[in-house]
Backbone as CSV, one residue per row, in Angstrom:
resi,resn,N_x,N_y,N_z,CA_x,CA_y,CA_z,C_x,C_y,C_z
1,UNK,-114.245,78.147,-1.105,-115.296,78.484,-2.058,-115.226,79.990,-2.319
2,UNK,-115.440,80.394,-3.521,-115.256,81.690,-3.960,-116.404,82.315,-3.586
3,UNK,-116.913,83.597,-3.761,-117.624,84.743,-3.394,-118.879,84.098,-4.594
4,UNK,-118.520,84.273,-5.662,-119.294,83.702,-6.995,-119.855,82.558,-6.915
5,UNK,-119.332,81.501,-6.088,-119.700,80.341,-5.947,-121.025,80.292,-4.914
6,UNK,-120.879,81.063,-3.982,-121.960,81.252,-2.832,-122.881,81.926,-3.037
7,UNK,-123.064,83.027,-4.022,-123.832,83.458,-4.819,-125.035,82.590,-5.686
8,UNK,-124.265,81.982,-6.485,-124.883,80.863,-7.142,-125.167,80.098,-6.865
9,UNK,-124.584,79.022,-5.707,-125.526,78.196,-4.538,-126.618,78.987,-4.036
10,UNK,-126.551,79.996,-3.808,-128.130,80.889,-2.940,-128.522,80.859,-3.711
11,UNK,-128.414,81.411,-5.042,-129.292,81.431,-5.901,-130.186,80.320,-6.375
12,UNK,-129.778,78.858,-6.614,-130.290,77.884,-6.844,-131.241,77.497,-6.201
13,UNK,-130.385,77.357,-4.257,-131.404,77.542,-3.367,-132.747,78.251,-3.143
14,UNK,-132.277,79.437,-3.739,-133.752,80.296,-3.608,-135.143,79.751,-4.848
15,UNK,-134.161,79.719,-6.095,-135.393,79.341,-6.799,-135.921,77.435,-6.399
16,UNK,-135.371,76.891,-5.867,-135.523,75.344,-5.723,-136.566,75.938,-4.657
17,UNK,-136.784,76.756,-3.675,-137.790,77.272,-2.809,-138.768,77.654,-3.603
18,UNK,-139.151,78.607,-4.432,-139.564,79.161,-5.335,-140.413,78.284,-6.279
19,UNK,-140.195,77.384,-6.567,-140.285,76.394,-7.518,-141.532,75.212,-6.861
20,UNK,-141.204,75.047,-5.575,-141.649,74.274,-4.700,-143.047,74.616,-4.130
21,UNK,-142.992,76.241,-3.863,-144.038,76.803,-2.757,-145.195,76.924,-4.798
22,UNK,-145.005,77.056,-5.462,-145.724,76.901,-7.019,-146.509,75.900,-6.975
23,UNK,-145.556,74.531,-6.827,-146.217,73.373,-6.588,-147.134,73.091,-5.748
24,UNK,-146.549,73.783,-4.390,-147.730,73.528,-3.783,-148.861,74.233,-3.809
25,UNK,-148.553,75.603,-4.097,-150.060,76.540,-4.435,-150.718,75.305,-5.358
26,UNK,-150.421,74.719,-6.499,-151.351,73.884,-7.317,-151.537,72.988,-6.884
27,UNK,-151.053,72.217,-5.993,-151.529,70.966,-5.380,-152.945,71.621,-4.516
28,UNK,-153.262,72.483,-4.197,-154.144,72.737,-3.463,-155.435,72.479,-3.995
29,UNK,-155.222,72.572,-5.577,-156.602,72.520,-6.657,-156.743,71.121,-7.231
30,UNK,-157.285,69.889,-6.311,-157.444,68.816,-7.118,-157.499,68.790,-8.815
31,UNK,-158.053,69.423,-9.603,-158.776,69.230,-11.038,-157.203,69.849,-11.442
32,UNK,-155.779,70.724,-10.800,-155.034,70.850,-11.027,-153.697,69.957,-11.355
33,UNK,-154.441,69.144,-10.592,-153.049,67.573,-10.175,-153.718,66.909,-10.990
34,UNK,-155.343,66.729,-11.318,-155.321,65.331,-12.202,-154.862,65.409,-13.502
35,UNK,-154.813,67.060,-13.850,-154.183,67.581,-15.140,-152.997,67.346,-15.901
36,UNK,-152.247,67.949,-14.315,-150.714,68.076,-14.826,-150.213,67.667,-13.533
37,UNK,-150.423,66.374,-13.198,-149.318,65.546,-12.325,-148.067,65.512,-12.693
38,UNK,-147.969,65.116,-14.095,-146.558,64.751,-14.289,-145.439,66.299,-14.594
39,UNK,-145.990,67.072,-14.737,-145.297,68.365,-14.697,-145.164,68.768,-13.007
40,UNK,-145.892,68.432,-12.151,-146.158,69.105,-10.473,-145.235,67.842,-10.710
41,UNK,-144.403,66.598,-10.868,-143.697,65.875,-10.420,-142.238,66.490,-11.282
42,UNK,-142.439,66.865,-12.090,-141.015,67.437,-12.993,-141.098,69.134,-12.046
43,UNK,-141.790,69.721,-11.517,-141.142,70.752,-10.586,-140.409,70.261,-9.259
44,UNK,-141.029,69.338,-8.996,-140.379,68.935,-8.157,-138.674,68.534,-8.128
45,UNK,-139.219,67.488,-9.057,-137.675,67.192,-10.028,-136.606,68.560,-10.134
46,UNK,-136.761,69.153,-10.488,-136.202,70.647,-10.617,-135.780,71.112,-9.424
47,UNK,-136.448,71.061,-8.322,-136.210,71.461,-6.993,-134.864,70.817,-6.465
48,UNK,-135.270,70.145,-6.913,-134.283,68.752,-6.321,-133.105,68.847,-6.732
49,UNK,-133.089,69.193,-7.968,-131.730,68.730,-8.640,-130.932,70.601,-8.450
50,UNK,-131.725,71.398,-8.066,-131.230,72.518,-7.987,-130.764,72.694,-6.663
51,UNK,-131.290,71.950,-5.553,-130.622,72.039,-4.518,-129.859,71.043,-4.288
52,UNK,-129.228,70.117,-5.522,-128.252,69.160,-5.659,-127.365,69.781,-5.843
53,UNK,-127.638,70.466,-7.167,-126.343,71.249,-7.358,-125.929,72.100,-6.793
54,UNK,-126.207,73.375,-5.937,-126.270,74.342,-4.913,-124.951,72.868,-3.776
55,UNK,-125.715,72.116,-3.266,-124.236,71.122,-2.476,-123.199,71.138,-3.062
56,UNK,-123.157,70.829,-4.670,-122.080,70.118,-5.081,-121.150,71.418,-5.317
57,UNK,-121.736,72.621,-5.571,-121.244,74.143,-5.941,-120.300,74.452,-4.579
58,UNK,-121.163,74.479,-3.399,-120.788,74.553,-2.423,-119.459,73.684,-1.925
59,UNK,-119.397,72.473,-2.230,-118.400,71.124,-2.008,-117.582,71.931,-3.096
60,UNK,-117.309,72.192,-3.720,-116.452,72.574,-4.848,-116.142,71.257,-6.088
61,UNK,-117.365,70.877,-6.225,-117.469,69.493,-6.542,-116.479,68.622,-6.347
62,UNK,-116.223,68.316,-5.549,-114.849,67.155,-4.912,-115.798,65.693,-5.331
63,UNK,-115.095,64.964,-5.576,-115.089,63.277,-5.814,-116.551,62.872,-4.487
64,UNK,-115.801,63.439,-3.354,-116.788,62.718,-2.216,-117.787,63.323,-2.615
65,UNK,-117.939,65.022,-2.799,-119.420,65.588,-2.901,-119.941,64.804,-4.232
66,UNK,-119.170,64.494,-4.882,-120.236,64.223,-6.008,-120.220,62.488,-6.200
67,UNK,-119.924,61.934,-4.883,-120.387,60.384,-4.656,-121.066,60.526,-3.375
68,UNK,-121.179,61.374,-2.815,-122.159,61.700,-1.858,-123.884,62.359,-2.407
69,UNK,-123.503,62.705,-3.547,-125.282,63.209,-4.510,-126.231,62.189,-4.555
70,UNK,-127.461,62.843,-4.125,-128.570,62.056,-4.205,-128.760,61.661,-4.931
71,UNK,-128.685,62.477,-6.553,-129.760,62.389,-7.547,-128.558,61.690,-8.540
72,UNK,-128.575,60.514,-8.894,-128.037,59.356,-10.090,-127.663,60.223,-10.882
73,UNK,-128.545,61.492,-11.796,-128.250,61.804,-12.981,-127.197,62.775,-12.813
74,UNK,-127.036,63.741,-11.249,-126.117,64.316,-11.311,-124.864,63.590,-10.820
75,UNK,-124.738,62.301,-10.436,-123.489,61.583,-10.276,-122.844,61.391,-11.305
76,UNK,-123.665,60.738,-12.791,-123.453,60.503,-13.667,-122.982,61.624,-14.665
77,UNK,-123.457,62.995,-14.487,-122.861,63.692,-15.318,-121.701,64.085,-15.059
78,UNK,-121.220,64.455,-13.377,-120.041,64.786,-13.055,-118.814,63.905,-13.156
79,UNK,-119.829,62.789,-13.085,-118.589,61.554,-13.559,-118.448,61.296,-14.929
80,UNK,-118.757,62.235,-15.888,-118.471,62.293,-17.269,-118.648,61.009,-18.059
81,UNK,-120.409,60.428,-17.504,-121.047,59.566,-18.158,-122.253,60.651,-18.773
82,UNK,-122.389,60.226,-19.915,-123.503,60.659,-21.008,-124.812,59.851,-19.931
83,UNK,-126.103,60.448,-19.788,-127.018,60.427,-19.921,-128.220,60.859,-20.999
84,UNK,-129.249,60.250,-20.982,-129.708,61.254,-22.355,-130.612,61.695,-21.746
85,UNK,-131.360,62.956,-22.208,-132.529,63.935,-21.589,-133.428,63.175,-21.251
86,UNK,-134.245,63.796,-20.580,-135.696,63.241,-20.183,-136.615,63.369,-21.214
87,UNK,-137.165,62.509,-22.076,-138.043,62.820,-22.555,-139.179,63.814,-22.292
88,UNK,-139.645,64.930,-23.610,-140.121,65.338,-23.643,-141.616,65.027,-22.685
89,UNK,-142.167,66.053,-21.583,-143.431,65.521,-21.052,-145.010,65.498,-22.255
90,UNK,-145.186,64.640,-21.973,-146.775,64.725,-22.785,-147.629,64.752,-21.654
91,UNK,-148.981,65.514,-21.910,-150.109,65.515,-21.234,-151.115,64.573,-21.699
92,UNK,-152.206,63.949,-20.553,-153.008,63.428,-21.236,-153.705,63.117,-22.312
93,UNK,-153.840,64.472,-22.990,-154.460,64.479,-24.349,-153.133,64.282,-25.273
94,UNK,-151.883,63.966,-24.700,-150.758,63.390,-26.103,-150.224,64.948,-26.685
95,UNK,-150.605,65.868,-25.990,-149.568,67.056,-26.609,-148.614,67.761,-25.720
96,UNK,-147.669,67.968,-26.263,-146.171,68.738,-25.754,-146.375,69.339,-24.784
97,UNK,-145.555,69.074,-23.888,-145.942,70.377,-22.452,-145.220,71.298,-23.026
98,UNK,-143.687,71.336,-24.030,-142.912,72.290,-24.178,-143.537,73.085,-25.746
């Protein structure tokens, strides 16, 4: 693994930390979660897939690391299957989180 490569795994790592300790500051505020659950579940999501990729960076994405990945969508992309985005999140009241 290159110098650049370990870089950018920490880096992922750090914000997938980052990302997480957010979530939980807002989980602390009930009237916060009944709001925006589904966004405190898409940070999560984020976490996840950032310390997916941080492995697979690390593995130098080899075949095993990337049939060894947790997350389906990053199996599927490295295996140069199309997925399509996640739909846009809506909030309760039906408007754009983005």
């Amino acid at each position: 693994m290159h110098n650049e490569e370990v870089v950018e795994a920490t880096i992922l790592r750090e914000l997938a930390a980052e990302i997480e300790r957010l979530g939980e500051a807002f989980c602390k505020e009930p009237d916060v979660i009944d709001r925006f659950m589904t966004e405190l579940q898409s940070m999560d999501r984020i976490a996840q897939t950032q310390r997916a990729l941080a492995g697979l960076i690390e593995a130098g994405a080899s075949p095993a690391a990337i049939d060894a990945a947790v997350l389906d969508a990053i199996k599927a992309r490295y295996a140069g299957k199309r997925r399509p985005a996640p739909p846009i999140l809506k909030r309760k009241d039906d408007s754009d989180v983005f």
